[in-house]
DRENPA-3360 file (N, C-alpha, C; in nm, 2 decimals, always signed):
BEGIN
1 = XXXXXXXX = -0.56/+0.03/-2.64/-0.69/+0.01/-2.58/-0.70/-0.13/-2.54 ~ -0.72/-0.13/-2.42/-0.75/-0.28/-2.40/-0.88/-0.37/-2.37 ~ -0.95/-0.34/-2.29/-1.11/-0.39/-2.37/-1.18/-0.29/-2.30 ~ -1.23/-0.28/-2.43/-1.34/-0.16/-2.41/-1.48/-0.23/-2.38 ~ -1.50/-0.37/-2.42/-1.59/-0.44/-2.34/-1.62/-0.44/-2.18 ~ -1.54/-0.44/-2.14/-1.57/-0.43/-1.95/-1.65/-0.30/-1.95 ~ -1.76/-0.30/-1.86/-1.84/-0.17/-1.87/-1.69/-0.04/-1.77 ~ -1.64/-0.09/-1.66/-1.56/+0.00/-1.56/-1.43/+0.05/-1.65;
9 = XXXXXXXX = -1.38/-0.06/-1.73/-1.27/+0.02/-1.86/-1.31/+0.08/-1.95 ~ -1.45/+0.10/-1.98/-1.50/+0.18/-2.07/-1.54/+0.31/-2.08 ~ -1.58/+0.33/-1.90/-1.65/+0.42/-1.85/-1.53/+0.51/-1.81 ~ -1.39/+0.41/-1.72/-1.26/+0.54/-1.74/-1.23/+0.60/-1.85 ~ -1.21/+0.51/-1.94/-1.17/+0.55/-2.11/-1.22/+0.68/-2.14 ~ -1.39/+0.66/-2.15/-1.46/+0.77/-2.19/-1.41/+0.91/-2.12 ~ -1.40/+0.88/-1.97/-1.38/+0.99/-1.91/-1.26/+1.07/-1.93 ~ -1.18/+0.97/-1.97/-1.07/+1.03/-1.98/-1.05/+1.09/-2.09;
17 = XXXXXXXX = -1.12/+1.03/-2.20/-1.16/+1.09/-2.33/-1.18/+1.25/-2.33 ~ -1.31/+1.24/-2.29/-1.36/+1.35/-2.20/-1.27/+1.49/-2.19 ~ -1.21/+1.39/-2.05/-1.08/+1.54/-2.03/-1.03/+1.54/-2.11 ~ -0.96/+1.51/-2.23/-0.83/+1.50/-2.31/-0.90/+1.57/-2.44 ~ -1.05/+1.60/-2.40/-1.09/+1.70/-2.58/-1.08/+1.85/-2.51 ~ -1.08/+1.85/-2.34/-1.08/+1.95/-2.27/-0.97/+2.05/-2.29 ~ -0.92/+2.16/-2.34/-0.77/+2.17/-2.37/-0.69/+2.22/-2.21 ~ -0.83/+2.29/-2.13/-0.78/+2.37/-2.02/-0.77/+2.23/-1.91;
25 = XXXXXXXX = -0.78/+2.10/-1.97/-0.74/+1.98/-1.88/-0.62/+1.95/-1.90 ~ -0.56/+1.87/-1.77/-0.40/+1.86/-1.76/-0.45/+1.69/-1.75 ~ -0.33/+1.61/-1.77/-0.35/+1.48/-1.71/-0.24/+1.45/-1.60 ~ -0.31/+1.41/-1.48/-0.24/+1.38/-1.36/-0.15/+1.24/-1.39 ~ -0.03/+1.29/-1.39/+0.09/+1.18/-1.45/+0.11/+1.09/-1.29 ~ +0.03/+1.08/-1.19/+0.04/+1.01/-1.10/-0.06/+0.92/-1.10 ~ -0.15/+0.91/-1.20/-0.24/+0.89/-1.23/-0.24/+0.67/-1.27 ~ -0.26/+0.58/-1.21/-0.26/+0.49/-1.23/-0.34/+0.41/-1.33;
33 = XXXXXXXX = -0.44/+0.44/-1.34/-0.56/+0.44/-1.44/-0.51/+0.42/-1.57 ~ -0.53/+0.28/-1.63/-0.40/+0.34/-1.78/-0.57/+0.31/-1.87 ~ -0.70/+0.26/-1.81/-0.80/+0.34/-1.90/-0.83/+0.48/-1.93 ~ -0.81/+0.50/-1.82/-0.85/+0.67/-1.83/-0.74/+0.74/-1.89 ~ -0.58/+0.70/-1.88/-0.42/+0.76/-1.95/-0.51/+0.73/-2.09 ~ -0.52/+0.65/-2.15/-0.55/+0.61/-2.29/-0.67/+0.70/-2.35 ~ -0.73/+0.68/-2.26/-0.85/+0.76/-2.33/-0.83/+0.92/-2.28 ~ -0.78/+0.95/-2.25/-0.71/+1.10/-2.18/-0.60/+1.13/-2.32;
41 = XXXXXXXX = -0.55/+1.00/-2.37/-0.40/+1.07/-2.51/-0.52/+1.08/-2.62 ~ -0.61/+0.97/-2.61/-0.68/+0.96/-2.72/-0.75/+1.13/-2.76 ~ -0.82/+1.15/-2.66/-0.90/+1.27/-2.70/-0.82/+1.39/-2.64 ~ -0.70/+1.40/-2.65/-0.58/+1.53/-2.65/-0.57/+1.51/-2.80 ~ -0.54/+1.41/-2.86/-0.46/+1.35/-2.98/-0.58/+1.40/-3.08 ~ -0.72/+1.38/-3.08/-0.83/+1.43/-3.12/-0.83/+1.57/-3.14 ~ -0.82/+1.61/-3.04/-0.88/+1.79/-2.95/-0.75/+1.83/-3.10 ~ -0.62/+1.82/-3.03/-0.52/+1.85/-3.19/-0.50/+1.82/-3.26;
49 = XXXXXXXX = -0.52/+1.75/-3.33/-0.57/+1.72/-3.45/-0.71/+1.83/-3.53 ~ -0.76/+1.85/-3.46/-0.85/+1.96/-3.52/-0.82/+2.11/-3.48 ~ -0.76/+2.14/-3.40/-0.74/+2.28/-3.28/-0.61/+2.31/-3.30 ~ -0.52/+2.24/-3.32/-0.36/+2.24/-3.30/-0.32/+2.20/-3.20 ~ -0.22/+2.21/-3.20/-0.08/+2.18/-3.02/-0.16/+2.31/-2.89 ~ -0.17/+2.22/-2.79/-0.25/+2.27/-2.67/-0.12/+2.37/-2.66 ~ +0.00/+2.36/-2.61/+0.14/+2.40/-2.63/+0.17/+2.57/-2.73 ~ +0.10/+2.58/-2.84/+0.05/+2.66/-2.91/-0.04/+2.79/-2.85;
57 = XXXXXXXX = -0.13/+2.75/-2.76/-0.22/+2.82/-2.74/-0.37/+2.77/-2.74 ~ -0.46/+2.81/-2.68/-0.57/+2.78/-2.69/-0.65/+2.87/-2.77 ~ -0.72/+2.84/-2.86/-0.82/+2.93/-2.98/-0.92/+2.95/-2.95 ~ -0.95/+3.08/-2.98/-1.08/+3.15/-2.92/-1.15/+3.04/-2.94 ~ -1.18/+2.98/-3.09/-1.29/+2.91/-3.09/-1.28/+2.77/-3.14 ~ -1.33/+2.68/-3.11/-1.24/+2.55/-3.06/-1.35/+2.48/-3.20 ~ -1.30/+2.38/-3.27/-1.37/+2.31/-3.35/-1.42/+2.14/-3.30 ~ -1.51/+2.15/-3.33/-1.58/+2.01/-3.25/-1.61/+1.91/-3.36;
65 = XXXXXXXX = -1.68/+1.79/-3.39/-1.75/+1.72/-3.50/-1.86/+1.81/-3.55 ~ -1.92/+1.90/-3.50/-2.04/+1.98/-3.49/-2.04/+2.08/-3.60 ~ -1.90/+2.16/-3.55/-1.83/+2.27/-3.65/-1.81/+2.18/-3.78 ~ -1.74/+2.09/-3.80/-1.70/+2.04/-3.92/-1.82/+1.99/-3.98 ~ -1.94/+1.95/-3.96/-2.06/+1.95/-4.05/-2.11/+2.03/-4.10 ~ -2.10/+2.13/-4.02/-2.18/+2.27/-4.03/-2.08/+2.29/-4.17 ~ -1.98/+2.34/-4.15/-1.87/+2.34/-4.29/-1.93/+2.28/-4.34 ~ -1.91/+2.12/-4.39/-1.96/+2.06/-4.51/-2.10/+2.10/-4.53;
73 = XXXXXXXX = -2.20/+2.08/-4.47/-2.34/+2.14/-4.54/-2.30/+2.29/-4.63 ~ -2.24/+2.37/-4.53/-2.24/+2.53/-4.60/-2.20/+2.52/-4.75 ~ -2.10/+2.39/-4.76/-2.00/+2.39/-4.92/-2.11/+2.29/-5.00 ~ -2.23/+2.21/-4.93/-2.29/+2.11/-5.03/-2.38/+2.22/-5.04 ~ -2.47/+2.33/-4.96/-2.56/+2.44/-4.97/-2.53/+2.56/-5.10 ~ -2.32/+2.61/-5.10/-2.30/+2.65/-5.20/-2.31/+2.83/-5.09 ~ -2.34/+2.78/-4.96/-2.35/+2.88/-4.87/-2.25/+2.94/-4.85 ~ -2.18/+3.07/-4.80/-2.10/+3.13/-4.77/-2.06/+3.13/-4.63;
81 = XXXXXXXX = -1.92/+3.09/-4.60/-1.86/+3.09/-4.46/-1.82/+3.22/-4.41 ~ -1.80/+3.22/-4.26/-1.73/+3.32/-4.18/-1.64/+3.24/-4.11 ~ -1.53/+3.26/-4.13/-1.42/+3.18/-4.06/-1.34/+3.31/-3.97 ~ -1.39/+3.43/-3.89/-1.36/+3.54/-3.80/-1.33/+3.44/-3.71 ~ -1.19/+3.40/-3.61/-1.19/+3.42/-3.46/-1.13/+3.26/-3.51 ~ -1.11/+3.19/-3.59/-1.02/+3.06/-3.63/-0.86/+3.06/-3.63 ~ -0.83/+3.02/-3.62/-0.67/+3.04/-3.64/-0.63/+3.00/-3.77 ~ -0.54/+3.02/-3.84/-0.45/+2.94/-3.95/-0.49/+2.84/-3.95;
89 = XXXXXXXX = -0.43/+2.68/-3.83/-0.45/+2.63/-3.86/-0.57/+2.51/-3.88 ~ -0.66/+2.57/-3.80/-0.82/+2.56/-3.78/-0.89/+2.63/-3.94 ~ -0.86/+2.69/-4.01/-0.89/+2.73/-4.10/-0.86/+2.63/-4.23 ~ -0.76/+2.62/-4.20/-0.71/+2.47/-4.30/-0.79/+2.34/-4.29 ~ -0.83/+2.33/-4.18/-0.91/+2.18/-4.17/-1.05/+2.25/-4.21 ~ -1.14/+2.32/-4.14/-1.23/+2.42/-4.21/-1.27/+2.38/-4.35 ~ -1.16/+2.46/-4.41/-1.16/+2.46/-4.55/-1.15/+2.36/-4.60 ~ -1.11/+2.25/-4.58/-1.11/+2.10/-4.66/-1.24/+2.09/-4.63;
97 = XXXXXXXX = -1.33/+2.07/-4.52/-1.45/+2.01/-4.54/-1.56/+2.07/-4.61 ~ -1.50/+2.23/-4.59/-1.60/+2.30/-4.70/-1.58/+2.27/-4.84 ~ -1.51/+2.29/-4.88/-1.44/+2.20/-4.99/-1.50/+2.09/-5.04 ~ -1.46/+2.06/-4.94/-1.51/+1.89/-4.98/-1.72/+1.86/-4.98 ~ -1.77/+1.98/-4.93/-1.87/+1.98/-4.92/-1.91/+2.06/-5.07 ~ -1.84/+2.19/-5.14/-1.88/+2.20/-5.29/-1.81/+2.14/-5.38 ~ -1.71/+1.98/-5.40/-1.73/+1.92/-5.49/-1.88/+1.79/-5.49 ~ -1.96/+1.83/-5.36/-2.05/+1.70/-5.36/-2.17/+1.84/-5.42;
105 = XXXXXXXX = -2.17/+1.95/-5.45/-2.26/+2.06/-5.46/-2.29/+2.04/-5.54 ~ -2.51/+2.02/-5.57/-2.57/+2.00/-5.65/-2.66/+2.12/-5.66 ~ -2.70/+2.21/-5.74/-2.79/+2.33/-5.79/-2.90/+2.27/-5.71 ~ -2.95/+2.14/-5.80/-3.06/+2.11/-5.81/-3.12/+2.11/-5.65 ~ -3.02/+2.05/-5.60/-3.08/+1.98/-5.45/-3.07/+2.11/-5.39 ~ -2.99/+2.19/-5.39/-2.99/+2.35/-5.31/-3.11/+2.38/-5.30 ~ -3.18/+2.40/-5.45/-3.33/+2.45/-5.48/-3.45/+2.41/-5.43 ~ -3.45/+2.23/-5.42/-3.51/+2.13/-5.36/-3.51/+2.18/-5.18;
113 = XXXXXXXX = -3.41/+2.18/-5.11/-3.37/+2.23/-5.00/-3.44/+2.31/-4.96 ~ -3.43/+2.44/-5.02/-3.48/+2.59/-5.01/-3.58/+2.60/-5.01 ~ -3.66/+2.51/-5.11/-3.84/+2.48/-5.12/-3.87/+2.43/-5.01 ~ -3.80/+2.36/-4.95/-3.86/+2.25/-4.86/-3.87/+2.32/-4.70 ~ -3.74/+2.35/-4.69/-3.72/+2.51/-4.56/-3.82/+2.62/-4.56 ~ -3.88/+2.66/-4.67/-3.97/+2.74/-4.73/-4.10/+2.76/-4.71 ~ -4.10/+2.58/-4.72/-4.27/+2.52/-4.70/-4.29/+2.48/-4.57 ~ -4.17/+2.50/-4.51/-4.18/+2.45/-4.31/-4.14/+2.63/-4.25;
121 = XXXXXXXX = -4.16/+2.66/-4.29/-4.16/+2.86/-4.26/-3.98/+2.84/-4.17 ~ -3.91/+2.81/-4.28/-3.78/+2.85/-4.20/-3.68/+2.92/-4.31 ~ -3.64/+3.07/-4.27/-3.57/+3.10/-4.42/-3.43/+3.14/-4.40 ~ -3.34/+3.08/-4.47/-3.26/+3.08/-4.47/-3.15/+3.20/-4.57 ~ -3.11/+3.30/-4.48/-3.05/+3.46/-4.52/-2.89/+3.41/-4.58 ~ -2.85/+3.49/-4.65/-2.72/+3.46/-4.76/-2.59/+3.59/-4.69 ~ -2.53/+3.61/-4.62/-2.43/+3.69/-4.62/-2.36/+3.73/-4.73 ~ -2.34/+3.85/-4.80/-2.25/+3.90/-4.83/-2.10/+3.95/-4.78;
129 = X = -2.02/+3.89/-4.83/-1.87/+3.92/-4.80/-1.79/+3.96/-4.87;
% end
């Protein structure tokens, strides 16, 4: 990356970011732009890292920063997951953050939580699995 200072190198970068979390995006290898090439590997390099190899296939359901919070809350809540329509290896990253979400799991704060969702009329239902 070379400066992401300049507002015009930042704004390719981004874009190209952009495309590169896109999976159904290709990068145009005639493409001169080495902010937009960089930020185009960066967020391919991202997109699999969480999704897998574009190469692989595309997954019904694609994991974002969004999805992986949602995980950790469910594991610090002590809530139960549905992982239907994930792949293998989307399931494996999944699972670490849930994980990693019920070694930070506190009873107490669950309880605290549930009071508090409670007293704002919002209720929160438990699936069985």
């Amino acid at each position: 990356m070379k400066n992401i200072f300049n507002p015009i190198y930042r704004q390719d970068y981004l874009e190209g970011y952009s495309n590169g979390q896109n999976p159904y995006s290709k990068i145009k290898s005639d493409t001169p732009n080495s902010a937009f090439n960089e930020g185009f590997d960066s967020g391919r390099f991202d997109y699999e890292n969480l999704n897998g190899s574009v190469l692989n296939g595309i997954p019904k359901k694609i994991i974002n920063e969004k999805i992986l919070e949602e995980f950790l809350l469910a594991g610090l809540l002590g809530i139960n997951i549905d992982t239907e329509g994930y792949t293998h290896f989307q399931i494996s990253i999944l699972l670490k953050w849930y994980q990693s979400g019920i070694e930070k799991y506190d009873p107490k704060q669950n309880t605290y939580l549930l009071d508090i969702l409670e007293e704002n009329g919002i209720e929160i239902t438990y699936s069985e699995k």
